[in-house]
C-alpha positions as a printed Julia matrix, in Angstrom:
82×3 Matrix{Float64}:
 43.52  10.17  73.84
 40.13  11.75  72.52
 39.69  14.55  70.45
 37.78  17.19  71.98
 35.07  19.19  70.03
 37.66  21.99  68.32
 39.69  19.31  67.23
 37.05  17.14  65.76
 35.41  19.57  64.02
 38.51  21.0   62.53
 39.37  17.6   61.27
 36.14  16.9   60.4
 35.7   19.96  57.9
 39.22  19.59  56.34
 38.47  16.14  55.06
 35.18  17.01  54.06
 36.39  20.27  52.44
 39.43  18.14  50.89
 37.08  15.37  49.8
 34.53  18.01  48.12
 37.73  19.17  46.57
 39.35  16.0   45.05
 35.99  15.2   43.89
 35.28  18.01  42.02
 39.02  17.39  40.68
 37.35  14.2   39.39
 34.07  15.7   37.93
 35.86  17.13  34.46
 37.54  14.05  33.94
 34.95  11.78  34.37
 32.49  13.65  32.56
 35.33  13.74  29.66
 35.67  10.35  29.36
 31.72   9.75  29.7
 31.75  12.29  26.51
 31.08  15.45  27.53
 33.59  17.71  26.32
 31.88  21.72  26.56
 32.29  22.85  29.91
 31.48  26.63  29.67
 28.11  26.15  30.61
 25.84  25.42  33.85
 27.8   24.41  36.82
 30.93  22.88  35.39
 32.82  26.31  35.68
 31.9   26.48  39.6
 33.02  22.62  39.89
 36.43  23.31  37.89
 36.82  26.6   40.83
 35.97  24.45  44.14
 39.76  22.88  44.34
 41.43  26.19  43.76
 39.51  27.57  46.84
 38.7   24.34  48.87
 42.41  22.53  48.71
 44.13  26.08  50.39
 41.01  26.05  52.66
 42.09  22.4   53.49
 45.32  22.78  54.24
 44.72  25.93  56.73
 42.29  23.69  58.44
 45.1   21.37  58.57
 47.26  23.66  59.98
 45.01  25.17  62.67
 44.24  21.26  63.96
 47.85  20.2   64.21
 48.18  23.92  66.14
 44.46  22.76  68.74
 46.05  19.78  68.74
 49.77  20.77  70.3
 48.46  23.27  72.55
 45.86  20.43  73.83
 48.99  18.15  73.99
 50.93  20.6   76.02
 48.09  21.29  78.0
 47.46  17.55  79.17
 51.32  17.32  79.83
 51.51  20.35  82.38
 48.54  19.46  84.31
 50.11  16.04  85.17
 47.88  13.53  82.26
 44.77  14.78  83.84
């Protein structure tokens, strides 16, 4: 059964919000093992904030899809499939 535009979006942003998040997760550590090992300056202290904003952000999109999604469900089963 298709997504309709709510529910693709919403899905849509939480992986790219949860992606953006687990990469910038990654930045630090790659950069560490590259040799960089002062991150106080430029943007490294934005990149080491992202996942503490963007993984809670994630997981309410995640929430509010599986919610779209149910009442969608329950939508399509009282109206007979239509």
């Amino acid at each position: 059964m298709p997504l309709n535009r709510i529910e693709r979006a919403l899905a849509f942003a939480a992986a790219g919000v949860g992606l953006f998040s687990i990469l910038a997760i990654l930045a630090p550590i790659i950069a560490s093992i590259a040799g960089l090992h002062d991150f106080s300056g430029g943007a490294w202290p934005v990149v080491r904030f992202l996942p503490a904003v963007g993984l809670p952000a994630t997981l309410v999109l995640l929430i509010a899809f599986i919610v779209v999604r149910g009442l969608h469900q329950r939508r399509i089963a009282r109206d007979g499939g239509v």
